[in-house]
N, C-alpha and C positions, 0 to 999 in steps of 0.2 A: 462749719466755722469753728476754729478753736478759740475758745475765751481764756484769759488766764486777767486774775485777781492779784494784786502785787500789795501787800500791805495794807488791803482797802480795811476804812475807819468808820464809822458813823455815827455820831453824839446827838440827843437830842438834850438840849442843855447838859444838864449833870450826869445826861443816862448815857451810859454806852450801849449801842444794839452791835453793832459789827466791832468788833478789837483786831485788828491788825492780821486783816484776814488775808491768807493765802493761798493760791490753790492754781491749777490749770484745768480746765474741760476742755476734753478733746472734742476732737471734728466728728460730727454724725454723731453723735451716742446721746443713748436717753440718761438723764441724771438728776437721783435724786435728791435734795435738799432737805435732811433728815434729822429731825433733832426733838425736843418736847416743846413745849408752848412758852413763848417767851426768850426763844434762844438766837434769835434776828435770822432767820430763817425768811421771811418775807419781807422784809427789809434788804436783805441781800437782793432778794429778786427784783425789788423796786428799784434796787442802785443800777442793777445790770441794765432794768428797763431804761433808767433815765431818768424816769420820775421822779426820784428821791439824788438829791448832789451829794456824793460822795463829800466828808470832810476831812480827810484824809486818804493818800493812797492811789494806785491806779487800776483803770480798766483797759484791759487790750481787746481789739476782738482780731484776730489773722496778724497779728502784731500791730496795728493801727491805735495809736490812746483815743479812746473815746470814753475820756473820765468827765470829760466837758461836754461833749455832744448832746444836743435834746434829744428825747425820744424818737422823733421825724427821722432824723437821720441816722440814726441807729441799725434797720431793718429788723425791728424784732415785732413778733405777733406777742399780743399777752391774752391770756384768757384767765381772767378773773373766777373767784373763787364763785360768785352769786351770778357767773355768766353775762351778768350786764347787757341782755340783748333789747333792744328797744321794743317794744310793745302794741305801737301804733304801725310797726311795720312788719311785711312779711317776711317769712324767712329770708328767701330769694332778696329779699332789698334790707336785710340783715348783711348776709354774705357781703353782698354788693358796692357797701356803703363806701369800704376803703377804697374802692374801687375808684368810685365814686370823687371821693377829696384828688385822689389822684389824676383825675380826668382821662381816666381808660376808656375809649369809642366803646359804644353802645353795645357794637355787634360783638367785640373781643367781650368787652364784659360778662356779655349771655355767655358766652363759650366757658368760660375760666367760673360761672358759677357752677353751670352743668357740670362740670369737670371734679370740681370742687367739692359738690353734693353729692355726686358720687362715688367717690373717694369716702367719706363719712357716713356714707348711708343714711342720707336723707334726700334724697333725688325724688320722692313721694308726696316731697312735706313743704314744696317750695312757695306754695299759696296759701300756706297756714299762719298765723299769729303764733308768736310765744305762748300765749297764755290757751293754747289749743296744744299744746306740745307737751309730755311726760319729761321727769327732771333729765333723763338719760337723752331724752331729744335735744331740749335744749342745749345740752353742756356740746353736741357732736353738733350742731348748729355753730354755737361759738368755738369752737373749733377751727369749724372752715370758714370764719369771718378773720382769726388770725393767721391760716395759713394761705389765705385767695389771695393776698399781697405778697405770697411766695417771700416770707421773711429771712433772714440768714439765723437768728434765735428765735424760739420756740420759747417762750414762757406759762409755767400754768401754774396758777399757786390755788393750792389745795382742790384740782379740780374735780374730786369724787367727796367731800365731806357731804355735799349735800344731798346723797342716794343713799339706798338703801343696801343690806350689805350683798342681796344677787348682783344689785344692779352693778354694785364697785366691783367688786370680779369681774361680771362683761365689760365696762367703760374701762377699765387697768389694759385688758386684753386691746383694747379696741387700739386704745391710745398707744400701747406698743407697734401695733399692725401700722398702724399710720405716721409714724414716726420712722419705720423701716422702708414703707414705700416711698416717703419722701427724702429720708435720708436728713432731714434739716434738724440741727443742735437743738437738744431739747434740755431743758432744765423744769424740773419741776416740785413743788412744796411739796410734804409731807410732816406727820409725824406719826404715821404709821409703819411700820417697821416693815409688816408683813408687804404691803403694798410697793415699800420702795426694795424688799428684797427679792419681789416675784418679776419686776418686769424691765432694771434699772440696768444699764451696763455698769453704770458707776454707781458710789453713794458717797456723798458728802455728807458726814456726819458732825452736826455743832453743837454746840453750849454755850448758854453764857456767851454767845457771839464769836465763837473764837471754833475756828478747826478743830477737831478733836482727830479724825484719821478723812481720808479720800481713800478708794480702794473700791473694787469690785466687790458685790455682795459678800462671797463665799470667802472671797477675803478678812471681809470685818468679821464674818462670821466666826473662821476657823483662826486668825492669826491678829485677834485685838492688839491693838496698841496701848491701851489701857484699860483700867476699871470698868471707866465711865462706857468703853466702847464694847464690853464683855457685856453689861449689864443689861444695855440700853436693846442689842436685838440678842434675840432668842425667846421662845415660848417653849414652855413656862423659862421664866429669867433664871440667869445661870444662879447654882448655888454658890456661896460664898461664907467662907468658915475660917473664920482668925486662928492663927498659932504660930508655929515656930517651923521652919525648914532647915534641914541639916542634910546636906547633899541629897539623895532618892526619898531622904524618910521626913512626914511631915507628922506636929505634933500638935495636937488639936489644944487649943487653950482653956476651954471648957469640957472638963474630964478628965484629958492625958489623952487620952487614946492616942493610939500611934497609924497612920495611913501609908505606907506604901505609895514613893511616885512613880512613874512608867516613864521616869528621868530622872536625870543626877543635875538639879540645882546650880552647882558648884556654891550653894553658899553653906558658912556652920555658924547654926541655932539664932538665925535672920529671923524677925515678927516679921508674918507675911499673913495676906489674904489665898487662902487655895479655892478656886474658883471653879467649877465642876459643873458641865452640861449637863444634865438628867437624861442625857445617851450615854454618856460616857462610862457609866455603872455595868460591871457584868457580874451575876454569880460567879462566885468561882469557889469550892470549897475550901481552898488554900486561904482566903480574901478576909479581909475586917470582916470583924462580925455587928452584926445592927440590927434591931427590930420593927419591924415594921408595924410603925404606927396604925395606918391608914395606906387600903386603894381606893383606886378610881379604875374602870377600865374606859379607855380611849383608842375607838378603830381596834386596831392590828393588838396594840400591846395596852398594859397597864400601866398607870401611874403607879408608885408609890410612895407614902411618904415615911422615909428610915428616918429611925436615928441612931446615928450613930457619937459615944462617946459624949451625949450629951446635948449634942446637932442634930437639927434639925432637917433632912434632905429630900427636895423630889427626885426623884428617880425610874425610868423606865423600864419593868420587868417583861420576860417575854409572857405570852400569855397559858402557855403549853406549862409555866414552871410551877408546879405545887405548893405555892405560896396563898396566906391569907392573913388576916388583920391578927397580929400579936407573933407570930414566927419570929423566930429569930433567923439571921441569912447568913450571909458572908459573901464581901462585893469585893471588888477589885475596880481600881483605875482602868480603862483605857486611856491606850495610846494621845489618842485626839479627843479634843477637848477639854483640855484639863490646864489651869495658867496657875500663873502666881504673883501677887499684886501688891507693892508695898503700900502697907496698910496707912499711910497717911498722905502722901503725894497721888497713888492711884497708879504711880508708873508699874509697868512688866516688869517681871523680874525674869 
């Protein structure tokens, strides 16, 4: 099902959580809901559920407005951040329950739980209690309590905060798996970056309530739209160094130093932000010269931390290179990943 957001608003008195939000999710894909704490990120999801009324704006879901509809008639599964499974009942009569309001015969019902549990893998655990079930059980539990009413939206808000960090790696993996076998629009909370860029077709990245970019991971990744979207994913966060641009040459504010871009700008002696992945760094003997602070080594290669001109930079050395704490180098720009950001708006430059 494609959902698409037309202006959607949300006030609570004086606050604003959603600002004039716009965007479309396509049909089938998983997507995530990606921003820091505070930015109406579950609040969105609330609106799309139904629960929360839209006060401004509309909801489409296949072109249908359903800015008014209750939840009931919606068809979206939601699973809650704390699972919300009831306590006094079994698994099996967990799953079951929508079933249940719904007045599904007895025998379909058995069918469509079986079906259901294992799908999710817990076909084992059908005569168990919640509170006999590991956090990972439960959450795949609630799971298939929103997806056995075969919904047309898939809601999950924040549904890995409450595991541990093995467990979120498998439960991420899982929730991709089951999300392809069923094929049904997923949207789901985050504000982990890494989480929503390992397993998301899409990412919906917000602020302050308001769109910041929609795009495929490797899209925000490699081709930000701005600052806010350069800063927000990437490990460790991209480096960010004030000065001045003058077509290919940038000129560091603190120091002088002059940096070499692996493009021509087109602007002359612009204040800009030069924004730089900690891949994006190669020796090159020709290249700025800078000292290196401090390493780290991580896996395959090194951290470093240059500086250069006065800046401060992480930076990734190969681990084969003859470098150690106090050297002085000479780096170069690559091609990819390297932006330029006006220093007070945040737009690309």
């Amino acid at each position: 099902m494609k959902v698409e957001l037309s202006r959607v608003t949300k006030r609570f008195g004086g606050t604003v959580a959603v600002d004039g939000f716009t965007a479309t999710l396509a049909d089938g894909q998983l997507i995530a809901l990606l921003g820091p704490s505070g930015c109406g990120k579950s609040t969105l999801l609330n609106l799309l559920a139904g629960i929360l009324p839209a006060t401004g704006g509309r909801i489409f879901f296949d072109g249908d407005d359903v800015t008014a509809w209750p939840p009931e008639r919606r068809g979206v599964g939601l699973v809650f951040q704390n699972y919300a499974l009831y306590p006094h009942m079994t698994v099996a009569q967990n799953i079951s329950f929508p079933l249940e309001i719904k007045k599904v015969p007895k025998p379909e019902r058995a069918r469509m739980i079986r079906e259901i549990a294992s799908m999710v893998h817990v076909e084992d655990l059908l005569d168990r209690r919640p509170d006999a079930l590991s956090g990972g059980q439960q959450q795949r539990v609630a799971i298939a309590r929103a997806l056995v009413k075969r919904p047309r939206l898939l809601l999950l808000d924040e549904p890995l905060s409450n595991l541990d960090a093995r467990l979120r790696l498998e439960m991420r993996e899982e929730i991709r798996r089951v999300q392809r076998e069923t094929g049904v629009t997923t949207v789901f909370v985050t504000h982990d970056q890494e989480e929503a860029m390992s397993i998301s077709d899409q990412i919906v990245l917000m602020r302050d309530g308001r769109l910041q970019q929609c795009a495929p991971a490797q899209t925000l990744y490699h081709n930000p739209v701005n600052r806010f979207a350069a800063e927000f994913l990437g490990n460790p966060p991209i480096n960010q160094i004030p000065g001045t641009v003058s077509g290919n040459r940038f000129t560091l504010k603190n120091g002088g130093a002059e940096i070499p871009l692996p493009f021509d700008a087109g602007l002359a002696d612009r204040p800009a932000i030069l924004a730089v992945r900690a891949e994006s760094f190669q020796l090159d003997e020709d290249g700025v010269p800078c000292v290196i602070a401090d390493m780290f080594e991580i896996g395959k290669e090194e951290m470093a931390s240059l500086t250069i001109g006065g800046e401060s930079v992480r930076a990734y050395l190969p681990l084969e290179a003859p470098t150690r704490k106090g050297d002085t180098v000479r780096v170069r720009l690559k091609p990819r990943g390297v932006f330029l950001f006006d220093g007070k708006t945040g737009d690309r430059l």
